[in-house]
C-alpha positions in Angstrom: 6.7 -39.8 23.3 6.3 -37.6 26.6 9.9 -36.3 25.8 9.9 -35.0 22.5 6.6 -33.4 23.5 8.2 -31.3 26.0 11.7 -30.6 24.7 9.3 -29.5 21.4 6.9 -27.3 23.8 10.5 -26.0 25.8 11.7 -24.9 22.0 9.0 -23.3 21.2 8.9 -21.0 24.5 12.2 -20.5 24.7 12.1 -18.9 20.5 8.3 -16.6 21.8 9.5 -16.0 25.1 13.2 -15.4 25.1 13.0 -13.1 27.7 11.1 -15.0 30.1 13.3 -18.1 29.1 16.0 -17.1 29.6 15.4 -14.5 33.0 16.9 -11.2 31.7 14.9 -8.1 30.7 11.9 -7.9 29.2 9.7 -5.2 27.1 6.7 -5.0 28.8 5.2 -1.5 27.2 6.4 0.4 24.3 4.7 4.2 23.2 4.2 4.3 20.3 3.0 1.0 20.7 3.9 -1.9 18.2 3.0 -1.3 15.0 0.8 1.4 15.8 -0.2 4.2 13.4 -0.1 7.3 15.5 -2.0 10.2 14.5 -0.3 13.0 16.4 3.4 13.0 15.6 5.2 11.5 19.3 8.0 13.4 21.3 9.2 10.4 22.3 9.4 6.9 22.9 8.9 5.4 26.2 10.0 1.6 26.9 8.9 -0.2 30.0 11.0 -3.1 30.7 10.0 -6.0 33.9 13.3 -5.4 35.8 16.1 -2.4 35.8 18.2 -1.9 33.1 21.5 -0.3 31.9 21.5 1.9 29.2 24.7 1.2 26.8 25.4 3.1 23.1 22.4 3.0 20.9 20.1 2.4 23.7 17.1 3.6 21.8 17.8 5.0 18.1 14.2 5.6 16.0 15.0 5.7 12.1 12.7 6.9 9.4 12.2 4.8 5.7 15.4 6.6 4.5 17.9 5.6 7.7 17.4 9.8 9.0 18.2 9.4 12.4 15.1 11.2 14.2 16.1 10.4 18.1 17.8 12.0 20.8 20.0 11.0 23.9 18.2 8.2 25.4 17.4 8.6 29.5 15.8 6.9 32.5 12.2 7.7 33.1 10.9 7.4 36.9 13.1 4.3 37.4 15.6 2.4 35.9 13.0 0.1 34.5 11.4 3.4 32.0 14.0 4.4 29.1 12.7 7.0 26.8 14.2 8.9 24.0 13.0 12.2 22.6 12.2 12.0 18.8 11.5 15.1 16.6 11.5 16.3 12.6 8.8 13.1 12.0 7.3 13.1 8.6 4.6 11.3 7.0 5.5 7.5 7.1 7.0 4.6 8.3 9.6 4.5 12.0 11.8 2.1 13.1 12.7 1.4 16.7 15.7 -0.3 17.8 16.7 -1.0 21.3 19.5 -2.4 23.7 19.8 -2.2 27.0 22.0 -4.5 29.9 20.0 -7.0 32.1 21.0 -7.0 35.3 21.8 -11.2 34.5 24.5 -8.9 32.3 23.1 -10.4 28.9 22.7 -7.2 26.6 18.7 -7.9 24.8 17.5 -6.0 22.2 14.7 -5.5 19.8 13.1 -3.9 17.1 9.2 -2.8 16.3 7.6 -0.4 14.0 5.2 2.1 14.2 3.8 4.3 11.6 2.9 8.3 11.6 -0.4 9.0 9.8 0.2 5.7 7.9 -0.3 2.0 8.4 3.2 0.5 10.1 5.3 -1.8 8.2 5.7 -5.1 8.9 8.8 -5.6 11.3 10.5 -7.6 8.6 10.4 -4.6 6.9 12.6 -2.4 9.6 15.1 -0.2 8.2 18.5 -2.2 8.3 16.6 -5.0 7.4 18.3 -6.5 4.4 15.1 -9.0 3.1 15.7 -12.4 2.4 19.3 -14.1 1.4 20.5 -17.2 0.2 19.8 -18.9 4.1 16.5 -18.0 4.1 15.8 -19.9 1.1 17.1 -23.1 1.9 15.5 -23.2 5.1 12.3 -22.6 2.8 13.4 -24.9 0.7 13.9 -27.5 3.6 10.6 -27.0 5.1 9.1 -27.8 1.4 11.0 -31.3 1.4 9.9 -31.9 4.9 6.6 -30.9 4.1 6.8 -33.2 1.2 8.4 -36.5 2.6 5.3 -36.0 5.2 2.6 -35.7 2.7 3.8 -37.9 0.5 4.5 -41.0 2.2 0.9 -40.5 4.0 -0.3 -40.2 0.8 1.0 -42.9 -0.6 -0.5 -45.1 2.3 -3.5 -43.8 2.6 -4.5 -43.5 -1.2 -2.3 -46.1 -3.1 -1.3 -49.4 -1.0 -3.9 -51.3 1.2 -3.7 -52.3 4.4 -1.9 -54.4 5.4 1.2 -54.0 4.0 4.4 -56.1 4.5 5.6 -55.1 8.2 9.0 -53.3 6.9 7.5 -51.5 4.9 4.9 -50.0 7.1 8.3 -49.0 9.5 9.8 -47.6 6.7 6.7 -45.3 6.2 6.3 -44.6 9.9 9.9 -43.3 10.1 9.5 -40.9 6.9 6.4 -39.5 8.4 7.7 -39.1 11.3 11.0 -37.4 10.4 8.9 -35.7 8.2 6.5 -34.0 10.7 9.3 -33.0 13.3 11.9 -31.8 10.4 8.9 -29.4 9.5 8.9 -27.9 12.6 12.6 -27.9 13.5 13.0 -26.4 10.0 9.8 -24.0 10.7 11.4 -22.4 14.0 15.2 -22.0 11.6 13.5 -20.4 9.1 11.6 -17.8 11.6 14.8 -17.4 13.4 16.8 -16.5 10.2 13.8 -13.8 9.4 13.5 -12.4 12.8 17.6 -12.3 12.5 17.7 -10.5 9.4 15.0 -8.0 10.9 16.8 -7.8 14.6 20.1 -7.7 12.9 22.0 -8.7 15.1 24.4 -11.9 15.5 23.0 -15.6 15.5 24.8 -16.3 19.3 22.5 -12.9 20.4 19.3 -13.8 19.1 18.4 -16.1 22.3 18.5 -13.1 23.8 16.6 -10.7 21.2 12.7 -10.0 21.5 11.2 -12.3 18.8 7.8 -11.1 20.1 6.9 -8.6 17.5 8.0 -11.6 14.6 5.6 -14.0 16.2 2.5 -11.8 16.8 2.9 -8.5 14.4 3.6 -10.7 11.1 1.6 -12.7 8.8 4.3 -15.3 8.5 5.2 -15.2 13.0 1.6 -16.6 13.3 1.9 -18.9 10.7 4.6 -19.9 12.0 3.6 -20.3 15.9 0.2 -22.1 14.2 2.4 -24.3 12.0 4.5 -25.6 14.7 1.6 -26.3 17.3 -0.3 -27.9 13.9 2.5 -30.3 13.0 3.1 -31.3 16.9 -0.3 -32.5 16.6 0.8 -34.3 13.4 3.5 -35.5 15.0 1.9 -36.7 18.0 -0.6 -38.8 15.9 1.5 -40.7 14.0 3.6 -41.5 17.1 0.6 -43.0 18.6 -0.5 -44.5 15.0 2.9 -46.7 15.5 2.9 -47.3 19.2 -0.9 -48.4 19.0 -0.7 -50.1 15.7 -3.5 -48.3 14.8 -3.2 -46.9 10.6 -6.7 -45.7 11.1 -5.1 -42.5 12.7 -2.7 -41.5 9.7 -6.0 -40.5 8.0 -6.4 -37.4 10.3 -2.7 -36.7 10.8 -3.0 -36.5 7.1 -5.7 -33.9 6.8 -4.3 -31.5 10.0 -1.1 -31.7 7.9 -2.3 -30.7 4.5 -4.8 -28.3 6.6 -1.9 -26.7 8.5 0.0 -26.5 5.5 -2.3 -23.6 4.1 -0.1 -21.6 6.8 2.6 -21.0 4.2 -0.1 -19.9 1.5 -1.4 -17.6 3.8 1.7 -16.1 4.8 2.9 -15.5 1.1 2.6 -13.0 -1.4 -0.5 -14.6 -2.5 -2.1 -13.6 0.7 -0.3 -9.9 0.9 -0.1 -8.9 -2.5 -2.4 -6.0 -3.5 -4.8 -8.3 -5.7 -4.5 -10.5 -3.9 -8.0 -12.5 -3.1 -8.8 -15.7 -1.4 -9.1 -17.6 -4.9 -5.4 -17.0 -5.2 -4.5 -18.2 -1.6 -6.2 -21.2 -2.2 -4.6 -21.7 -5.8 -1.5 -21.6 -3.7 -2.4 -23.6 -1.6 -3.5 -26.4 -4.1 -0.3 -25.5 -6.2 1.7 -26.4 -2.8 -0.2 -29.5 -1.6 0.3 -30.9 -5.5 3.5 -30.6 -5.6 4.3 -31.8 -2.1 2.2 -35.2 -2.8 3.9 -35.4 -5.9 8.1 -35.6 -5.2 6.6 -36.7 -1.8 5.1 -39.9 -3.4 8.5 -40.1 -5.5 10.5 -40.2 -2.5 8.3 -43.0 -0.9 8.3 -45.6 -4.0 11.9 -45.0 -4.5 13.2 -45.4 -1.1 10.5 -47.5 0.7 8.1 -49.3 -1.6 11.4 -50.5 -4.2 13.7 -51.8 -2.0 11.1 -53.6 0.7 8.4 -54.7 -1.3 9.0 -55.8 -4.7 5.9 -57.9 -4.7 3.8 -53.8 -4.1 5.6 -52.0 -7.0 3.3 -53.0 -10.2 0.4 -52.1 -8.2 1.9 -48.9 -6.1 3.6 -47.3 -9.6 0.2 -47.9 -11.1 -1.7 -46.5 -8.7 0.5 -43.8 -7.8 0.5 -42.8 -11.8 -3.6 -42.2 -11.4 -2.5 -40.0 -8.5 -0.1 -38.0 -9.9 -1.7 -37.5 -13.1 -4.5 -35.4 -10.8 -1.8 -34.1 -8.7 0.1 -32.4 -12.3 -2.9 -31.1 -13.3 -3.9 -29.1 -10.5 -0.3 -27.7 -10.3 0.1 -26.9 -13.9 -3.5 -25.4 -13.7 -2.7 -23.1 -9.9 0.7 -22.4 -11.5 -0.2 -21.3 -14.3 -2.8 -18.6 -12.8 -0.7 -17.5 -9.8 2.0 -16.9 -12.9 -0.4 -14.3 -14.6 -2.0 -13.1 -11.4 1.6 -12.0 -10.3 3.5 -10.7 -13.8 1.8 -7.8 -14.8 2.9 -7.7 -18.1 4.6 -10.6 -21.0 8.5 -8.6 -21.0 8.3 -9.4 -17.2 9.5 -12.8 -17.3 12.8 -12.3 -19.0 13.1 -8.1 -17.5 12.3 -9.1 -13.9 14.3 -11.0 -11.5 11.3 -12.8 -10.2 10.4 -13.5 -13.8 13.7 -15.1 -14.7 13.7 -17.0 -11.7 9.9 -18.4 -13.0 11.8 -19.5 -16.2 14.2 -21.1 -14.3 11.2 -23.3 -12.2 9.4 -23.8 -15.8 12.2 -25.1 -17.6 12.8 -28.1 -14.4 9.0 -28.3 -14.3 8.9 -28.9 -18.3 11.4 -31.3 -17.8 9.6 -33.0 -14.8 6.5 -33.3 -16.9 8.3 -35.1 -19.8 9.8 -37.3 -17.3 6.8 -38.2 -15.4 4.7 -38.4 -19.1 7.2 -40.9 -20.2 6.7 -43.0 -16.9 2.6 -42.6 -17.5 2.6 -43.5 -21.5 5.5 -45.9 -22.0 6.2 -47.3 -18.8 2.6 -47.8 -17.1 1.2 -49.6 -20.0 4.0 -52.2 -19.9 3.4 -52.9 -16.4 -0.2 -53.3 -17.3 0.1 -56.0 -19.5 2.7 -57.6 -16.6 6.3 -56.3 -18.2 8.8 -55.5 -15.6 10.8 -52.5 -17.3 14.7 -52.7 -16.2 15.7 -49.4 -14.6 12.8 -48.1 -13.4 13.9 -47.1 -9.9 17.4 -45.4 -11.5 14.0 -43.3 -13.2 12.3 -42.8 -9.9 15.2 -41.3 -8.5 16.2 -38.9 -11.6 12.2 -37.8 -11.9 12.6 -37.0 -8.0 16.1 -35.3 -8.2 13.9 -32.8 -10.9 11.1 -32.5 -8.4 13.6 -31.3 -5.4 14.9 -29.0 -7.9 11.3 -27.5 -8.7 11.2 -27.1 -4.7 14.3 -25.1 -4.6 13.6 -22.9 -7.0 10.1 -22.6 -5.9 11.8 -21.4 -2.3 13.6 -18.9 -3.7 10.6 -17.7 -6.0 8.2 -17.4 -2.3 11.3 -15.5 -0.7 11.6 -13.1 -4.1 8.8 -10.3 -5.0 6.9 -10.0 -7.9 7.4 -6.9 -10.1 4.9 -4.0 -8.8 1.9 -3.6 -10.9 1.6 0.2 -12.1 -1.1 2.4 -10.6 -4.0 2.8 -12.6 -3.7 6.7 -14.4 -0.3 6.7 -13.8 2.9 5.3 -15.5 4.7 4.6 -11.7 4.4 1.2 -9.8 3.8 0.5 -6.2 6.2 -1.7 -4.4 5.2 -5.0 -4.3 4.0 -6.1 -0.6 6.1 -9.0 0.8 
């Protein structure tokens, strides 16, 4: 266990804390300072790095919202640590600071921050050259939802469906998907930061290790969801590594409740946290939407690959019992969903005008299917197995009702990495861009 600990703690330095990691230059000071909204329009920007550089092409270049170039020649300050650039003709607004210099290990690092002029900074995902979210971005999304929900859900269905004890292959079984489930949602966590900061740094994957992620981890809703996330499910991790070592179940219960705690991260991270109406009633409908539907093709997962095929003597009484789950689970996803969906389309045309509203048809169309699915399994095939009726086929159902809920995951990925359509100013017929 001591090894995974610190090749996991190594990781997570080395993505932080490239620069240290990896010995070549570091930003140690920047004016205007990270994300900073300066008052007085700057005549330059100063970078202070820990060791002496080399200036190459493009050293410093500052960009407003619209990609005008507002920077000179960079120079050396005092020392070959200080590179400065003079910048002029700033406006009202958002800036965008990228920078490369040489190390004197001969590794070229660079980075990017934001400050704003008489105006709050944007986000650094939000640089200029920064392209948003692609296809890659939301399958890592989409792959830290499975993880998330192979965790969950075979804790869940431990913890609030069987009884202890269970048949000793099965209880492996369900170590091993919690346990590839915790770690998957951390290796998956630090891919889908990387691809973000990537998109934002824009520069090529092979560079990265030697970009400055700093700015991503502290200066962004989803970089310190992200650095809490990981250190949340290590803890996750680490618990049920020591629930199986020790024999002890008693400590899945808490690994189950810092898990669905830490999972909140990605709620508060979302638009539901950085929309403009956004309030804490709709972070924690998120967060409930989430955590439902996690337990739910989580729990699907674990009866059809675990429970089935290891214990046929548990399936009457886990399918019952994990029918009285997910009929709670349904309901608070159909009820959050159905809120976050008129919270975040201001008007009715928007589902069929809007790309974010088309791809909500998409996710209700698999979820109404889902739904039918999983009513047929609570009102034909539960009371059969009631009255002691083995129904043939029921796993080859599991499995297609589970297919349906990984396809409402991945379209529920790409939904998080899409904005909603801007709601329009009051006394005014324009919209405001919708936050990300």
């Amino acid at each position: 266990m001591r090894r995974p600990a610190v090749l996991g703690a190594a990781a997570l330095i080395a993505v932080a804390l490239p620069g240290t990691a990896f010995g070549h230059a570091t930003l140690r000071h920047a004016i205007p300072a990270f994300q900073s909204r300066e008052s007085v329009a700057p005549r330059e920007v100063l970078l202070r790095f820990d060791q002496t550089v080399g200036l190459i092409p493009h050293a410093i270049e500052v960009f407003a919202r619209d990609g005008r170039r507002v920077s000179g020649t960079p120079t050396f300050g005092a020392d070959h640590r200080l590179v400065r650039a003079p910048v002029s003709g700033l406006v009202r607004g958002g800036y965008t600071v990228r920078w490369r210099v040489l190390s004197s290990d001969g590794h070229v690092g660079a980075g990017v921050f934001t400050f704003g002029y008489r105006i709050a900074a944007p986000p650094p995902t939000q640089a200029y050259g920064a392209s948003g979210p692609t296809w890659a971005d939301d399958f890592a999304r989409w792959g830290l939802f499975v993880s998330l929900a192979l965790l969950l859900g075979s804790l869940g269905i431990r913890l609030f469906v069987l009884r202890e004890p269970i048949p000793d292959r099965l209880s492996k079984r369900l170590y091993l998907f919690a346990g590839l489930g915790a770690f998957a949602t951390i290796d998956v966590g630090i891919a889908a930061f990387i691809l973000r900061a990537e998109d934002a740094l824009q520069l090529p994957f092979v560079d990265l290790m030697y970009g400055d992620l700093s700015p991503f981890a502290t200066k962004t809703r989803f970089g310190v969801a992200f650095v809490a996330m990981t250190l949340g499910f290590a803890l996750v991790a680490a618990l049920v590594v020591l629930s199986w070592l020790l024999d002890a179940p008693k400590l899945l219960r808490p690994a189950f409740l810092v898990a669905l705690g830490f999972a909140s991260g990605l709620s508060l991270s979302g638009h539901s946290a950085v929309e403009p109406n956004s309030t804490w009633f709709s972070q924690l409908a998120d967060f409930l939407h989430l955590s439902a539907a996690s337990l739910w093709a989580g729990g699907l997962v674990t009866l059809a690959f675990a429970v089935w095929p290891l214990a046929p003597e548990l399936r009457r009484g886990a399918f019952l019992g994990f029918s009285r789950l997910a009929t709670v689970l349904v309901g608070l996803l159909v009820l959050a969903g159905t809120y976050l969906t008129i919270l975040r389309l201001p008007a009715v045309h928007d589902l069929w005008s809007a790309s974010y509203g088309r791809v909500l048809l998409v996710k209700l169309a698999i979820v109404s299917l889902a739904l039918a699915w999983g009513a047929a399994h609570h009102f034909l095939v539960r009371p059969r197995l009631e009255r002691g009726d083995a129904p043939r086929g029921l796993r080859r159902s599991l499995l297609g009702e589970m297919s349906v809920a990984m396809a409402v995951l991945l379209v529920a990925a790409v939904l998080v990495n899409s904005a909603p359509p801007p709601r329009p100013v009051a006394g005014s017929t324009q919209a405001t861009p919708a936050a990300r």
